[in-house]
mmCIF file as gemmi writes it, N, C-alpha and C atoms, coordinates in Angstrom:
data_model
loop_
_atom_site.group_PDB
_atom_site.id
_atom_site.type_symbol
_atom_site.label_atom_id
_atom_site.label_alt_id
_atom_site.label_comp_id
_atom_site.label_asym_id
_atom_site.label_entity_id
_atom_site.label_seq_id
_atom_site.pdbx_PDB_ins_code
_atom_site.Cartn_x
_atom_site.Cartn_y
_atom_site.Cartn_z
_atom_site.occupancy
_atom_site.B_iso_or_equiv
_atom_site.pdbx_formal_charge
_atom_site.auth_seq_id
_atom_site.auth_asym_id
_atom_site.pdbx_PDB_model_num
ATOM 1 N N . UNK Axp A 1 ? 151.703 -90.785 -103.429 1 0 ? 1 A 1
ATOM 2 C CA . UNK Axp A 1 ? 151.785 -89.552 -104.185 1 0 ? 1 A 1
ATOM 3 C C . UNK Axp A 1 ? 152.506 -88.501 -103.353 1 0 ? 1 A 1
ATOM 4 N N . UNK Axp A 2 ? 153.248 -87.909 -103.744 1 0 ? 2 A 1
ATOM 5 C CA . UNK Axp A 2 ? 154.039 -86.615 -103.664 1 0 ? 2 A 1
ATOM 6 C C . UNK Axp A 2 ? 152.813 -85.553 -102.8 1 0 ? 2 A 1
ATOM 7 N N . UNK Axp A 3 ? 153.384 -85.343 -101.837 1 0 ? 3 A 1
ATOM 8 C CA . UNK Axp A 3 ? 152.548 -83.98 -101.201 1 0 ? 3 A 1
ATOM 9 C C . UNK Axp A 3 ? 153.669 -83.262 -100.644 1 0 ? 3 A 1
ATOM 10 N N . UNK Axp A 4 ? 153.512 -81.463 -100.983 1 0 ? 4 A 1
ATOM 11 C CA . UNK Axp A 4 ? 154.111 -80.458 -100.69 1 0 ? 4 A 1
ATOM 12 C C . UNK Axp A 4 ? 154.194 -80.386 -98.824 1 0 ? 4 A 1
ATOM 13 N N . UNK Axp A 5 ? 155.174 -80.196 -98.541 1 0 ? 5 A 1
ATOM 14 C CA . UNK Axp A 5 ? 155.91 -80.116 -97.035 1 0 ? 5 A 1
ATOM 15 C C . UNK Axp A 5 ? 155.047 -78.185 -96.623 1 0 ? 5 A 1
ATOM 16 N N . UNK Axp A 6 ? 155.517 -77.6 -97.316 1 0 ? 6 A 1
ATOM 17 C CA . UNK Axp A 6 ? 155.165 -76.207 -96.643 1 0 ? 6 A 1
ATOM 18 C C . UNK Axp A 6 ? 154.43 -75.8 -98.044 1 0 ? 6 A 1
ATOM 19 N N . UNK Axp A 7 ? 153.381 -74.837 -98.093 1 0 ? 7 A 1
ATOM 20 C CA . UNK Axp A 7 ? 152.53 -74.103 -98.702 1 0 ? 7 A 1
ATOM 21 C C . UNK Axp A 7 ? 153.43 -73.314 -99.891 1 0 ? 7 A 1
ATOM 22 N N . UNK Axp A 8 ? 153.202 -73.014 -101.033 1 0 ? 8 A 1
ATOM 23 C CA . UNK Axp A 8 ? 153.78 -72.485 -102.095 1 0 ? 8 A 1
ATOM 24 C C . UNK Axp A 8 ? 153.387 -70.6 -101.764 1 0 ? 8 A 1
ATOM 25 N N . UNK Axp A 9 ? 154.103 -70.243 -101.602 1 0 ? 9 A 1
ATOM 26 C CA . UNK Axp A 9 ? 154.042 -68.903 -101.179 1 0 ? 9 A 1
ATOM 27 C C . UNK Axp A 9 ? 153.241 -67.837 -102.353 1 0 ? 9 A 1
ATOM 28 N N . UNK Axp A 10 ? 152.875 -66.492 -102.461 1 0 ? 10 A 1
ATOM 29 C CA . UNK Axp A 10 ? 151.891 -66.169 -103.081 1 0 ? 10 A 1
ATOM 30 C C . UNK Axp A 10 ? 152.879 -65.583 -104.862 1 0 ? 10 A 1
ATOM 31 N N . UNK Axp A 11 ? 154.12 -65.064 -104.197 1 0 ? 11 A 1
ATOM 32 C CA . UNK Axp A 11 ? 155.319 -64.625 -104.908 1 0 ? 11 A 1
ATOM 33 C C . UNK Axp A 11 ? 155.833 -65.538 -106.046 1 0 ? 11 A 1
ATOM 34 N N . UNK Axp A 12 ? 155.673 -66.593 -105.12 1 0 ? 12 A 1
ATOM 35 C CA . UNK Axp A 12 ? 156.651 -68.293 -106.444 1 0 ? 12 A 1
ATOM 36 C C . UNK Axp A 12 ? 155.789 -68.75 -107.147 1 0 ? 12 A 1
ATOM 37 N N . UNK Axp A 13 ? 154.5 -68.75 -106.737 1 0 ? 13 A 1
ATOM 38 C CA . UNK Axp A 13 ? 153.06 -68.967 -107.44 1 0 ? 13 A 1
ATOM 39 C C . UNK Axp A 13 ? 153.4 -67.936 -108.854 1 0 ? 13 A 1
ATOM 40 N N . UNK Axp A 14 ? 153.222 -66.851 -107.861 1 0 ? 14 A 1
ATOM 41 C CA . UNK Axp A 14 ? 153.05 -65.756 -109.677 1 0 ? 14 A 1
ATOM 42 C C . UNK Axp A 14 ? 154.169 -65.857 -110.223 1 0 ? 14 A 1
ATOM 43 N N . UNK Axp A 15 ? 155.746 -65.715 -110.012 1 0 ? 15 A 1
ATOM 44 C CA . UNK Axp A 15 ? 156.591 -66.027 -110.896 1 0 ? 15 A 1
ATOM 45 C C . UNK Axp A 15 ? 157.066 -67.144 -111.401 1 0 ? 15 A 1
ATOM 46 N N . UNK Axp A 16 ? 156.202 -68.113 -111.046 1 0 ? 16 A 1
ATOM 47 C CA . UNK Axp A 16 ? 156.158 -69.223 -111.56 1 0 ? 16 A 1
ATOM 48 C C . UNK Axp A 16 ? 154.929 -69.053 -113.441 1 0 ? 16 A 1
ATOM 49 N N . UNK Axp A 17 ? 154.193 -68.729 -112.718 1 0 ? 17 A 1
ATOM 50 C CA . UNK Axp A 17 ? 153.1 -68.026 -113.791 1 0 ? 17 A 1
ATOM 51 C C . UNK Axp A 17 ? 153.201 -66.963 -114.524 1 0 ? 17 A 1
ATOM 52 N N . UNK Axp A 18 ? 154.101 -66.217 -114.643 1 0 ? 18 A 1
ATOM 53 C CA . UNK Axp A 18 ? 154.661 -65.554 -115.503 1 0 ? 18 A 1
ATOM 54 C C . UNK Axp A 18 ? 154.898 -65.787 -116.858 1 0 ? 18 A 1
ATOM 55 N N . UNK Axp A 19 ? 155.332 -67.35 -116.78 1 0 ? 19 A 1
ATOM 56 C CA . UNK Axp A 19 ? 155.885 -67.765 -117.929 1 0 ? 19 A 1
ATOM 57 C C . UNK Axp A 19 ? 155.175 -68.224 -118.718 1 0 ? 19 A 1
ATOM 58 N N . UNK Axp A 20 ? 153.594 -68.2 -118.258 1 0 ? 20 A 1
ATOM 59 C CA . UNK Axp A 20 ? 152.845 -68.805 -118.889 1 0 ? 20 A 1
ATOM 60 C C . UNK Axp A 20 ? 152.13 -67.299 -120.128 1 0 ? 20 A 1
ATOM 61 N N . UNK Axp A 21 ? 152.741 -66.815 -120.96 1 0 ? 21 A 1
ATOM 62 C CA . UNK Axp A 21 ? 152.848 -66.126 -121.958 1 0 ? 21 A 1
ATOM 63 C C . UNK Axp A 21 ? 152.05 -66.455 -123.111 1 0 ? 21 A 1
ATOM 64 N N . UNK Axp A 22 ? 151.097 -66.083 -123.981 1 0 ? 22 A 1
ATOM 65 C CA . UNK Axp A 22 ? 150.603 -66.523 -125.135 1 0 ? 22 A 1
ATOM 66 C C . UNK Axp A 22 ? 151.208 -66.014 -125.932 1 0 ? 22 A 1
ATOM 67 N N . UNK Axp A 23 ? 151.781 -66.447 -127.106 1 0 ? 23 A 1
ATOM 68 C CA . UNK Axp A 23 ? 152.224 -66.047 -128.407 1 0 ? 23 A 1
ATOM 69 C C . UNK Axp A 23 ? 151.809 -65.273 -129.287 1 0 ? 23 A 1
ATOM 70 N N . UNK Axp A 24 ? 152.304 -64.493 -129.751 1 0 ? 24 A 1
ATOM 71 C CA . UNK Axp A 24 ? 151.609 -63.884 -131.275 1 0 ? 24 A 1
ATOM 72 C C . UNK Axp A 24 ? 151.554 -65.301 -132.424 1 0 ? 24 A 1
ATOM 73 N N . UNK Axp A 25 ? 150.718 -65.261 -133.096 1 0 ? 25 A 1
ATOM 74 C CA . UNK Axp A 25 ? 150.805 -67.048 -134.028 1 0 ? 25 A 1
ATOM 75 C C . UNK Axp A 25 ? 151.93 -66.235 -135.274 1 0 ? 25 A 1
ATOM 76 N N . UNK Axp A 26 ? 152.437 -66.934 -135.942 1 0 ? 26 A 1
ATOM 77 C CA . UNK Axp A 26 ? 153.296 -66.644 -137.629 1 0 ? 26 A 1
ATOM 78 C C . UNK Axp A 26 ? 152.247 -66.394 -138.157 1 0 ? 26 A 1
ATOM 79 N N . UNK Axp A 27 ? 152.607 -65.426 -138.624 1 0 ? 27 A 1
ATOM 80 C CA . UNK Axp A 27 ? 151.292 -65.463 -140.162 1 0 ? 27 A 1
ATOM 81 C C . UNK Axp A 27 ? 152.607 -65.162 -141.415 1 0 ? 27 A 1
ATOM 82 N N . UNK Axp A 28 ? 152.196 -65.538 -142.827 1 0 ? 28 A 1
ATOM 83 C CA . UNK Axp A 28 ? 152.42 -65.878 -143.853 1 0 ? 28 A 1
ATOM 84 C C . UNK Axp A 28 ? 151.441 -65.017 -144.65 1 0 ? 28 A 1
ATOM 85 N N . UNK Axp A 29 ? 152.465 -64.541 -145.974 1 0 ? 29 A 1
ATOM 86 C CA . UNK Axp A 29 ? 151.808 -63.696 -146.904 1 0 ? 29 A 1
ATOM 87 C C . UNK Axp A 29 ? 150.699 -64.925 -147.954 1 0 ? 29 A 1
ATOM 88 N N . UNK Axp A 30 ? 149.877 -64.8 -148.193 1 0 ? 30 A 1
ATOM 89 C CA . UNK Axp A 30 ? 148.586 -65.567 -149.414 1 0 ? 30 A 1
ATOM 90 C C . UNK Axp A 30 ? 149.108 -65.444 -150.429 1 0 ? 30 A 1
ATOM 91 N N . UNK Axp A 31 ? 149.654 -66.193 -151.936 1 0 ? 31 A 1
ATOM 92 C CA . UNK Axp A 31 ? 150.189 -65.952 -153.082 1 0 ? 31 A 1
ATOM 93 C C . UNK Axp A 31 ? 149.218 -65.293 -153.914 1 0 ? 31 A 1
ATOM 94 N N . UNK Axp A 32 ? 147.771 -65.579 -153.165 1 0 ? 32 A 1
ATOM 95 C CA . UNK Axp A 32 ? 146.539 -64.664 -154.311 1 0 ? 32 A 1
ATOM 96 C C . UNK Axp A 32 ? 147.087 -62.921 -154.442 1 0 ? 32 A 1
ATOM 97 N N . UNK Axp A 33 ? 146.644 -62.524 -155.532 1 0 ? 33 A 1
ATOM 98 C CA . UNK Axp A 33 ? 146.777 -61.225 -154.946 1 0 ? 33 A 1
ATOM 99 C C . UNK Axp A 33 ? 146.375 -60.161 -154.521 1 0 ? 33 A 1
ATOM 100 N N . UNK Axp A 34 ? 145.692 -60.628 -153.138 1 0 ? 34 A 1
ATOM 101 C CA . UNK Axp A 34 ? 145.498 -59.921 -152.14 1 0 ? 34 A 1
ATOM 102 C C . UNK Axp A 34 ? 146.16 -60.025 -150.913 1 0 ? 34 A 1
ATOM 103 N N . UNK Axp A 35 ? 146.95 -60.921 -151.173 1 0 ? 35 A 1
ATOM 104 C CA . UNK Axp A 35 ? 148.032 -61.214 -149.944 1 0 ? 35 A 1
ATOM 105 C C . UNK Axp A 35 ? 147.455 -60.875 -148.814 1 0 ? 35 A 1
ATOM 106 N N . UNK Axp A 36 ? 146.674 -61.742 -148.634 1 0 ? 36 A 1
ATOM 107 C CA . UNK Axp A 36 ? 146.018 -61.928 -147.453 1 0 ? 36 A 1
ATOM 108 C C . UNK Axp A 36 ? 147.041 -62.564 -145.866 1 0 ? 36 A 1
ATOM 109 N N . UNK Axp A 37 ? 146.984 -62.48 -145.19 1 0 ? 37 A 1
ATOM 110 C CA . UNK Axp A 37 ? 147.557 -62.517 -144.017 1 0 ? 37 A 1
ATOM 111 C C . UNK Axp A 37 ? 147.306 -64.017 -144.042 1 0 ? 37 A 1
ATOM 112 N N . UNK Axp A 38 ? 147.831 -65.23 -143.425 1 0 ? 38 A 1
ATOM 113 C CA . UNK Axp A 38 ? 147.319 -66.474 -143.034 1 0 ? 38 A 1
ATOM 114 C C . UNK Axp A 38 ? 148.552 -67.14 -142.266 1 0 ? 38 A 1
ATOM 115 N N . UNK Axp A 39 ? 147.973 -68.566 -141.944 1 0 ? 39 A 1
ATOM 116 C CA . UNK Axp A 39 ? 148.836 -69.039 -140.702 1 0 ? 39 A 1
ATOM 117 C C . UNK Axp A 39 ? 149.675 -70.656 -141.75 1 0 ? 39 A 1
ATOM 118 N N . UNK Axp A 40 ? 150.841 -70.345 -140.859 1 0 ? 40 A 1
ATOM 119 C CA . UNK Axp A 40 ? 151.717 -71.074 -142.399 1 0 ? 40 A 1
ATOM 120 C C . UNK Axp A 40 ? 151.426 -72.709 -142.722 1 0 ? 40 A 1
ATOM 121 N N . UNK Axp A 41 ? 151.155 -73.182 -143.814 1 0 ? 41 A 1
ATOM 122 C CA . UNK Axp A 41 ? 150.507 -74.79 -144.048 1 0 ? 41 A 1
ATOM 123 C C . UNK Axp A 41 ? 149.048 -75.059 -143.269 1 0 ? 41 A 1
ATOM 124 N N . UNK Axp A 42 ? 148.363 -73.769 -143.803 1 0 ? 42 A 1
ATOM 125 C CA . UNK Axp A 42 ? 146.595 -73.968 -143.996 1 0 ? 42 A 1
ATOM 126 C C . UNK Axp A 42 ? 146.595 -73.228 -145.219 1 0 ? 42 A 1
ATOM 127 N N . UNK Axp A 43 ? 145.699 -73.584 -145.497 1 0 ? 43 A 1
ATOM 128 C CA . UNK Axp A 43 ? 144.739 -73.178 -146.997 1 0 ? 43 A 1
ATOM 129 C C . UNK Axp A 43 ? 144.4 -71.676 -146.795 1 0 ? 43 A 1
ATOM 130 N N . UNK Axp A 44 ? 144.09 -70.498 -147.808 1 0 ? 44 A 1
ATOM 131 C CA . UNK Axp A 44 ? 143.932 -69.679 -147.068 1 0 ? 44 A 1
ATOM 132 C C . UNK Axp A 44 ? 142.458 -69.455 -146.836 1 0 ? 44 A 1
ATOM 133 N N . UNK Axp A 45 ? 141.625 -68.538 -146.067 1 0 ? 45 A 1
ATOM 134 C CA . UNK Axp A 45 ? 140.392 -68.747 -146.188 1 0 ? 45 A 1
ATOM 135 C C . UNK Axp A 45 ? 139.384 -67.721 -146.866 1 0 ? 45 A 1
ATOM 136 N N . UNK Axp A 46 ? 140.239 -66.822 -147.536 1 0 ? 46 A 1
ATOM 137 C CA . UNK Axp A 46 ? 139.581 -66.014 -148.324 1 0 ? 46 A 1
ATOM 138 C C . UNK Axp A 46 ? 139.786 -66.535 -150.033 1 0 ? 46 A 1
ATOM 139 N N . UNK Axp A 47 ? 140.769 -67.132 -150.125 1 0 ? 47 A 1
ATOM 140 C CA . UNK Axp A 47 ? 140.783 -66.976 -152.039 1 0 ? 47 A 1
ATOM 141 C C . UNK Axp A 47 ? 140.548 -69.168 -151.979 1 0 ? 47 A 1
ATOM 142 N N . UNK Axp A 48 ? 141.457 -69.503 -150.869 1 0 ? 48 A 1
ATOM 143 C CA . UNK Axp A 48 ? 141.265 -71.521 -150.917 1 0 ? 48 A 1
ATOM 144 C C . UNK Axp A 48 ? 142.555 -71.952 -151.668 1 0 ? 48 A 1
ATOM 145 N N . UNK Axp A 49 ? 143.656 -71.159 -151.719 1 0 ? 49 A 1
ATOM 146 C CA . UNK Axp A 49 ? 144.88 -71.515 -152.097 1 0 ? 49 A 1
ATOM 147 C C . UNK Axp A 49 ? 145.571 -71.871 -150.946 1 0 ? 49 A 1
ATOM 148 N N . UNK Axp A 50 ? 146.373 -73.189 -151.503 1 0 ? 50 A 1
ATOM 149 C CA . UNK Axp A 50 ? 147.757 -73.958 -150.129 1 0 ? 50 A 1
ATOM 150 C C . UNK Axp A 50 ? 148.755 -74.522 -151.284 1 0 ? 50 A 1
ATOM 151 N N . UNK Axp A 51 ? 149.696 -73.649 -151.293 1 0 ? 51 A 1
ATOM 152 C CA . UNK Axp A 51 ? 150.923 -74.08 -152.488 1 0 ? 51 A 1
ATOM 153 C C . UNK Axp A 51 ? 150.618 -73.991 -153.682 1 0 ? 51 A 1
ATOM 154 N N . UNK Axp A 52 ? 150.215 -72.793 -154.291 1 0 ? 52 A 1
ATOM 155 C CA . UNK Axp A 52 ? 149.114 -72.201 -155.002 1 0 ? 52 A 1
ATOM 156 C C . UNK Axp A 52 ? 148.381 -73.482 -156.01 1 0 ? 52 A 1
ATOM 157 N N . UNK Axp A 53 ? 147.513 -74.137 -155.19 1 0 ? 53 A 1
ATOM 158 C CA . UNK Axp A 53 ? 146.573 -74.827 -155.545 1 0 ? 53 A 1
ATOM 159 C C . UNK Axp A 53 ? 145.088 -74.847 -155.071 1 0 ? 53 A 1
ATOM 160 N N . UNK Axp A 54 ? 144.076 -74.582 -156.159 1 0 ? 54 A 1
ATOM 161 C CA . UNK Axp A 54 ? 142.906 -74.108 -155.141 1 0 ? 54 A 1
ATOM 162 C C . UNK Axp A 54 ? 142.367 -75.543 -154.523 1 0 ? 54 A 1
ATOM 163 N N . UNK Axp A 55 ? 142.242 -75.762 -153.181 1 0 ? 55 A 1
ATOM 164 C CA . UNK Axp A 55 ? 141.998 -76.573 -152.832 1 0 ? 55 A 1
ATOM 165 C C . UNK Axp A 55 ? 140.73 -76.616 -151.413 1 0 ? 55 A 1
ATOM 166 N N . UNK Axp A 56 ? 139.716 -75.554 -151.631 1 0 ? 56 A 1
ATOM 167 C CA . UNK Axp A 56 ? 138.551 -75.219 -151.048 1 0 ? 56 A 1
ATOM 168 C C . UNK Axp A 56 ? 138.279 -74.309 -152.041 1 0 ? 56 A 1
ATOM 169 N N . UNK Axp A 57 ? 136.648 -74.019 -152.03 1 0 ? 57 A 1
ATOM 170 C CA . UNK Axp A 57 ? 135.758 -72.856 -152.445 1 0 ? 57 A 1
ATOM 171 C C . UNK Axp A 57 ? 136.504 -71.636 -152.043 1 0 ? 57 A 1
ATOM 172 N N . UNK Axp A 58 ? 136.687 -71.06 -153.43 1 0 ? 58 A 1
ATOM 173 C CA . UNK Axp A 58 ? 136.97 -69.506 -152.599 1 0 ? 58 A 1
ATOM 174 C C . UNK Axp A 58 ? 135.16 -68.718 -152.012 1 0 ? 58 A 1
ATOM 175 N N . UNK Axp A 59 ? 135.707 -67.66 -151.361 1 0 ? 59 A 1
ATOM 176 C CA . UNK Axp A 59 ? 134.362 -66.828 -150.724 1 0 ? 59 A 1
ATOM 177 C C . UNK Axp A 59 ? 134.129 -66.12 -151.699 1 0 ? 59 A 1
């Protein structure tokens, strides 16, 4: 196995880790109309529409 020659310094560490960024997710308008906010190809979880078909209990 691969072992590091000299120590990873404290600088290349963090800009190495920098990049590790979390995303904002997509959200997608709900065709109900309350146009609810949701995340694109799930069901939504307030009305249970996915391609306006109810396909869960609405709340």
């Amino acid at each position: 196995m691969a072992v590091p020659k000299r120590r990873t310094s404290r600088s290349n560490t963090r800009h190495r880790r920098a990049q590790w960024k979390a995303t904002v997710p997509a959200l997608a308008d709900c065709p109900c109309p309350r146009r609810e906010k949701i995340v694109p190809h799930r069901a939504c979880t307030h009305c249970g529409l996915y391609r306006d078909r109810q396909v869960t209990e609405p709340r």
